[in-house]
C-alpha positions in Angstrom: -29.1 47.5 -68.7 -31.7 44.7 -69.0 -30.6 41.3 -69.2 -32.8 38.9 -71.5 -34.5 36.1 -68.6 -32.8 32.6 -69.1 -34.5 30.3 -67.4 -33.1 27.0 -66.0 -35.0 24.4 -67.4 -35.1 25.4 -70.8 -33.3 23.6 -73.7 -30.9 21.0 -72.1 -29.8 17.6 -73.3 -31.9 15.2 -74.2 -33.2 12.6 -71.0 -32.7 9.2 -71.4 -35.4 8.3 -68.9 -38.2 5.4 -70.4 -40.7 6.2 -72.5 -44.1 6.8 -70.5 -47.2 5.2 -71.6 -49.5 6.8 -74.1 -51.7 8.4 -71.5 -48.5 9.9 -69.8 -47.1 11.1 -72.5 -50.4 13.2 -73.4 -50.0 14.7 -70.5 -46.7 15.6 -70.4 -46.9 17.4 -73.6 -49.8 19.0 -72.6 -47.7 20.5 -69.2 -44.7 21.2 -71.3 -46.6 23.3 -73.9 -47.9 25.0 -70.6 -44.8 25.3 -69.4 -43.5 26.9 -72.6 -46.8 29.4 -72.4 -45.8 30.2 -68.9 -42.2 31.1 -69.6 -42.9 32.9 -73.1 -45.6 35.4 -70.5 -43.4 35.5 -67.7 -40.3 36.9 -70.5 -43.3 39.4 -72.0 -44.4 41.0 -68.2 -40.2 41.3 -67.3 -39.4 43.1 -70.2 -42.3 45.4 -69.7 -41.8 45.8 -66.2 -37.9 46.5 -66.6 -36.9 43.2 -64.8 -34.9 40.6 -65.6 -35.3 36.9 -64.0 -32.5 35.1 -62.7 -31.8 31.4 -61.2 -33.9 30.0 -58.2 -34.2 31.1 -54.9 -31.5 30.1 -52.4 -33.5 30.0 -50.0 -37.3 28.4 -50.7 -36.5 27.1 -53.8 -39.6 27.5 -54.9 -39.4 30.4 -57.4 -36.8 32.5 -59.5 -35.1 36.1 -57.9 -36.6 38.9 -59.6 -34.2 41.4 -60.2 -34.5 45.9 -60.4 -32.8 48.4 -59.5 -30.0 45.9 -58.3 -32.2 44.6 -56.0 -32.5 40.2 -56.1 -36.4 39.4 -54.9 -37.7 36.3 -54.2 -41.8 36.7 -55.1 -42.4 33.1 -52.9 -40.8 33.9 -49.8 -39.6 37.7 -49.5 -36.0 36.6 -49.9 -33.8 39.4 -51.1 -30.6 40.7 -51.3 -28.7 43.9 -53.1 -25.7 43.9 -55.7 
């Protein structure tokens, strides 16, 4: 059964953080298009792969557990466990 990747940082309420300044705020459109680019691949190679993406890594932090075959992987730092 594949599960459709949900990824953490997508959607969410709105941040009520100040406004950056004009410069900033180019920028930070221009990463969060990225960032939307990235996850809209990453959703295209798991589905034709036959693995689903699931919440961050325990341990590192530092990427999400790849999941097939019941098997959780951690691409960053080998982490991995079995359901």
């Amino acid at each position: 059964m594949s599960r459709q990747p949900q990824f953490p940082w997508s959607g969410g309420a709105e941040d009520s953080t100040p406004r950056a300044q004009p410069q900033s705020q180019a920028r930070l459109e221009r990463l969060e298009e990225r960032l939307v680019q990235l996850e809209n691949a990453l959703r295209g190679v798991a589905r034709e792969s036959s693995i689903s993406v699931d919440s961050a890594c325990p341990e590192c932090n530092q990427s999400l557990l790849l999941i097939r075959n019941d098997v959780a992987r951690c691409p960053k730092c080998h982490y991995r466990y079995t359901f």
